[in-house]
C-alpha positions as CSV (number, residue, x, y, z in Angstrom):
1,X,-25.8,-3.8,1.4
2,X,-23.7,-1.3,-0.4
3,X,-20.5,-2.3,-1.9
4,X,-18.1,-0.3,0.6
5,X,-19.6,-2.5,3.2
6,X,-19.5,-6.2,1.7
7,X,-16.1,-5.5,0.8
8,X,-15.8,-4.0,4.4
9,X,-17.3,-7.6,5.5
10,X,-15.1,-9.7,3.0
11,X,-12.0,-8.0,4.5
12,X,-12.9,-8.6,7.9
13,X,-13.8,-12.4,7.2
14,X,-10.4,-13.3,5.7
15,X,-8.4,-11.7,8.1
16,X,-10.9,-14.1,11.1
17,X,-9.5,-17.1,9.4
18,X,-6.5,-16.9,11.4
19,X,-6.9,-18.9,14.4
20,X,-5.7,-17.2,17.4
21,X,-4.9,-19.3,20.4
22,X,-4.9,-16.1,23.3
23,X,-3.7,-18.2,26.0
24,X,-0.3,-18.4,23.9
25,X,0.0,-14.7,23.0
26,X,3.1,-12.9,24.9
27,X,2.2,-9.3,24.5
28,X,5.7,-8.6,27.0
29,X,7.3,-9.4,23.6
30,X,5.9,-6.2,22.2
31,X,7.0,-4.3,25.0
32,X,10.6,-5.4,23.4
33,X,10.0,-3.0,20.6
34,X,8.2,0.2,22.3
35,X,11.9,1.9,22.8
36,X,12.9,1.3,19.4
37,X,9.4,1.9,17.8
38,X,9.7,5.8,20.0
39,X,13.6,6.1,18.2
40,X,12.5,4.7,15.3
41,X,9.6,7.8,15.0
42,X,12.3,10.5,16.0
43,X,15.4,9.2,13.9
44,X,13.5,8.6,10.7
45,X,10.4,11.5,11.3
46,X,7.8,8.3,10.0
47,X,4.8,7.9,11.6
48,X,4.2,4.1,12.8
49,X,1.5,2.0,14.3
50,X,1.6,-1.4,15.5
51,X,-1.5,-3.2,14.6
52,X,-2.7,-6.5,16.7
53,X,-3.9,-9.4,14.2
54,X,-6.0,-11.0,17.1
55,X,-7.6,-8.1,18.0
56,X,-8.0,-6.0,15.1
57,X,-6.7,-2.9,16.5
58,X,-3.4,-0.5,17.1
59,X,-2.0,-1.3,20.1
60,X,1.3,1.4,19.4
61,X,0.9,4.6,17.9
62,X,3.7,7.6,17.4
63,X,3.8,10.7,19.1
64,X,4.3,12.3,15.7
65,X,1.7,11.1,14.3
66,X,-0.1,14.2,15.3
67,X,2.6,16.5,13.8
68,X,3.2,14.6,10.9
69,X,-0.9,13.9,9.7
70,X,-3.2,16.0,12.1
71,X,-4.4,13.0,13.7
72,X,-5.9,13.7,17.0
73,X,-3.9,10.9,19.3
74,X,-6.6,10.8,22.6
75,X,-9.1,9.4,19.8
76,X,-7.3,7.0,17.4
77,X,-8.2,3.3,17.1
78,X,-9.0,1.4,13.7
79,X,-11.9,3.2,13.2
80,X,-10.7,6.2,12.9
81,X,-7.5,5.8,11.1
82,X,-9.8,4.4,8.3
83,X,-11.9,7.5,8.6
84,X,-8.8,9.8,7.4
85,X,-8.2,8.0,4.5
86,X,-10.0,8.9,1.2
87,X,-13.6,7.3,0.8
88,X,-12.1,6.4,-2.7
89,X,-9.0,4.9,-1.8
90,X,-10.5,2.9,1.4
91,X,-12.2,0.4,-0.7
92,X,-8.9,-0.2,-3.3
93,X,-6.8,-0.7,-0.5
94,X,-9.8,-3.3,1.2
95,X,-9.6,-5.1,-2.0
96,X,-5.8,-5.4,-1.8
97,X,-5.7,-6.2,1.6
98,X,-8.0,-9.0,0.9
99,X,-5.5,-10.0,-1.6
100,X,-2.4,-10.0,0.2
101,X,-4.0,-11.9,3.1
102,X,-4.9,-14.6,0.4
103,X,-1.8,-14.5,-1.2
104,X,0.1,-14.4,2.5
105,X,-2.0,-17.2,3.8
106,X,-0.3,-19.5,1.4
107,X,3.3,-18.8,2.3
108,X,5.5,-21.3,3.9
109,X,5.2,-20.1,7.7
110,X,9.9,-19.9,7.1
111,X,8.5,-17.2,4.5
112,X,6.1,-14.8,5.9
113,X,8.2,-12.7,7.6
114,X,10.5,-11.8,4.1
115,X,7.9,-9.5,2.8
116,X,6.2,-6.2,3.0
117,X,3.2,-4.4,1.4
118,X,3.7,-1.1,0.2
119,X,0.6,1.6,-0.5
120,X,0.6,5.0,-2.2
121,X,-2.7,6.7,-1.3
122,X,-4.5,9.9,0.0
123,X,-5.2,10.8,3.9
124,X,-6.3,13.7,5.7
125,X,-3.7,16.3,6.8
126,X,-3.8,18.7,9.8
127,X,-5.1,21.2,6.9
128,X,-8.0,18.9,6.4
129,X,-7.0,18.4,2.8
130,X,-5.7,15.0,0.8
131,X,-1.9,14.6,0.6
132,X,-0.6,11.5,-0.9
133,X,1.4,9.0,2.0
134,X,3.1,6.1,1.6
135,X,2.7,3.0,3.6
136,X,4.5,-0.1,4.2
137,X,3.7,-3.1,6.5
138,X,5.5,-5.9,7.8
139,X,5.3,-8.2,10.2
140,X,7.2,-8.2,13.7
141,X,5.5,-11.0,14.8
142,X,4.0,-14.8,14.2
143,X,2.4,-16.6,16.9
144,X,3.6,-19.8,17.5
145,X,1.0,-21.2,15.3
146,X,2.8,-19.5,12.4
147,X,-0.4,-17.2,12.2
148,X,0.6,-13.6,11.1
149,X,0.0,-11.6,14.8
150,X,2.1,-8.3,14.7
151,X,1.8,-5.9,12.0
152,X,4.6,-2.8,11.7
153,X,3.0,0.4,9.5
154,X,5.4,2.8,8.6
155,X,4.2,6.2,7.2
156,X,5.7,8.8,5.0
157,X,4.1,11.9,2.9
158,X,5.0,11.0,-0.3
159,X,7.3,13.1,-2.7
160,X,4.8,12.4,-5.4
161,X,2.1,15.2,-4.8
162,X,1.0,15.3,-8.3
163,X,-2.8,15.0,-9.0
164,X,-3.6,11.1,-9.3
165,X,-6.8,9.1,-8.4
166,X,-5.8,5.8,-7.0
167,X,-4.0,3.8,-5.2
168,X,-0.3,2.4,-6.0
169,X,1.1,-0.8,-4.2
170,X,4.0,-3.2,-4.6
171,X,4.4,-6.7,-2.6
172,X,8.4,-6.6,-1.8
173,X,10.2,-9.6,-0.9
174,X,13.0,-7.7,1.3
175,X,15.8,-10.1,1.1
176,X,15.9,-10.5,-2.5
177,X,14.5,-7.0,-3.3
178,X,11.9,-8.5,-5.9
179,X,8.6,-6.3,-6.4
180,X,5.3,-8.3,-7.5
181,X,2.4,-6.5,-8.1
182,X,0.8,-9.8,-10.4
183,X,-2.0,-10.2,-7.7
184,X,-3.3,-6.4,-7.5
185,X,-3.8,-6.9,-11.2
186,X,-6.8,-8.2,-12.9
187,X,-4.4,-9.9,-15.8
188,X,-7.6,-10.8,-18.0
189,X,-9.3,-7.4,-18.1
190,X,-6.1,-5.4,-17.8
191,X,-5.2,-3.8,-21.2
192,X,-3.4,-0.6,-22.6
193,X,-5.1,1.2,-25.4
194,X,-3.0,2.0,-28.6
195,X,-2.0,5.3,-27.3
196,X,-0.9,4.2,-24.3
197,X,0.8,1.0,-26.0
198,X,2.8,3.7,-28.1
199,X,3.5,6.4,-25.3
200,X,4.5,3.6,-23.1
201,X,6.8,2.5,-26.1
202,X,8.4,6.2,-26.4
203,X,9.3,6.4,-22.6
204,X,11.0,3.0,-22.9
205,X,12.9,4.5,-25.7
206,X,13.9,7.4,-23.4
207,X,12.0,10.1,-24.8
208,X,10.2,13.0,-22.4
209,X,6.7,13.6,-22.5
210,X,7.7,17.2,-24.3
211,X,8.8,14.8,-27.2
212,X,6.7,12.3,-27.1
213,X,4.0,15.4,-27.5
214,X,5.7,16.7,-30.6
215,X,6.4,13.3,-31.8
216,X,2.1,12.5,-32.0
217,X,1.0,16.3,-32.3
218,X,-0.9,15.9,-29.0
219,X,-0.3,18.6,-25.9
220,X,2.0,17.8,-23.0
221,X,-0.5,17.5,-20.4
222,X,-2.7,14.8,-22.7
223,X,0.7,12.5,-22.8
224,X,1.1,13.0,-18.9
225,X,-2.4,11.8,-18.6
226,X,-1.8,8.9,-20.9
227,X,1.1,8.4,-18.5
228,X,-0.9,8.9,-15.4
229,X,-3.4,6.2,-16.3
230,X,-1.0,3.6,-16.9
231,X,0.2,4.0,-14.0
232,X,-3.2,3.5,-12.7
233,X,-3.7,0.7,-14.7
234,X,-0.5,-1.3,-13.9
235,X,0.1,-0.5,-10.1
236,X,3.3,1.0,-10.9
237,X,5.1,4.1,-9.3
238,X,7.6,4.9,-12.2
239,X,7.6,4.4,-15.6
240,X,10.5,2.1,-15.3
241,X,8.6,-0.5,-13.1
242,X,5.6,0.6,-16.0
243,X,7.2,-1.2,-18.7
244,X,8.7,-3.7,-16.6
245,X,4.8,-5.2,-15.6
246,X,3.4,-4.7,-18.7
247,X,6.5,-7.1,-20.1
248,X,5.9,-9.7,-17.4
249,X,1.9,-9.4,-18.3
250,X,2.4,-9.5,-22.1
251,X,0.8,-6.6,-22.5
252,X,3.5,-4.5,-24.6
């Protein structure tokens, strides 16, 4: 089996460890939230999709979806959604799905509602060529078991264009604002090379990348890269959250 596919399999058998009870599932609550998922769309210009726990599929997605990604609406279900995204970036963000439903199937059920997963990664436009999106899910829904049913995706290009080869996510509590990333990151086999120990050191210092270049006699576009892969390396989206997770992991 190749390794797309047991991580494919993996993912699919966490998220069946919820047990759905279907007799107990009132879908006219969704019907609640059509008219303000349609405003929603219009007001904010996001594309959204509702996905179904039980089922495993999108049971709401936004007219401007089309507009917004090229994504051809009479043919869009789970399958295809996953089809868009890059080959690259599909199995990163399996991997941190199957963390997060870990890590979520431990919360008190008065808690699992207070958070929401954000994702930085690449999709197919209506030019047929990668552009960076961001992503965030939450949860509209528990069942009355406590089991997480009704999943809000919200999804934006990303101002960050710039040429990067990965994925970037966050775990936001959104009462308190706090970002975690501790369980996207492999802690024991996650290290900065000197360089990137010392480049990481100059940004915290304030210096720009044109400095820090003249600083270590290296060009510009080296230091960016240096940047660029800690990035990578920490699942951050600025430098400032950066050196804040390399702190918490005692790596700087």
């Amino acid at each position: 089996m190749k390794n797309l596919e047991k991580i494919e399999l993996e993912y699919y058998q966490v998220l069946q460890e919820q047990d759905f009870d279907e007799s107990n599932l009132d879908y006219t609550i969704f019907e609640k939230y059509r008219p303000f998922l349609n405003q929603m769309a219009q007001v904010k210009n996001s594309g959204l999709t509702v996905f179904d726990l039980h089922t495993k599929e999108h049971i709401f997605n936004s007219y401007n979806l089309s507009n917004l990604f090229g994504y051809d609406l009479s043919n869009i279900d789970t399958n295809y959604y996953n089809s868009r995204i890059h080959p690259s970036d599909f199995a990163l963000l399996l991997n941190i799905g199957i963390s997060v439903l870990k890590h979520s199937y431990k919360l008190p059920i008065s808690e699992r509602k207070d958070y929401k997963l954000q994702n930085e990664y690449r999709v197919l436009n209506s030019q047929n060529n990668y552009t960076r999106i961001i992503e965030q899910f939450q949860i509209l829904e528990l069942d009355e078991k406590g089991n997480f049913w009704l999943a809000l995706s919200t999804m934006d290009i990303s101002p960050n264009q710039e040429e990067y080869n990965g994925v970037r996510s966050q775990w936001i509590n959104i009462k308190t604002g706090e970002i975690n990333v501790d369980f996207f990151i492999d802690k024991k086999n996650t290290k900065l090379s000197n360089r990137e120990n010392q480049i990481l050191s100059y940004v915290n210092d304030g210096m720009l990348s044109k400095e820090i270049s003249e600083k270590l006699s290296i060009s510009v576009h080296t230091v960016n890269t240096h940047r660029q892969n800690i990035l990578k390396k920490l699942g951050a989206n600025s430098s400032i959250e950066a050196i804040k997770f390399a702190q918490e992991l005692n790596l700087v």
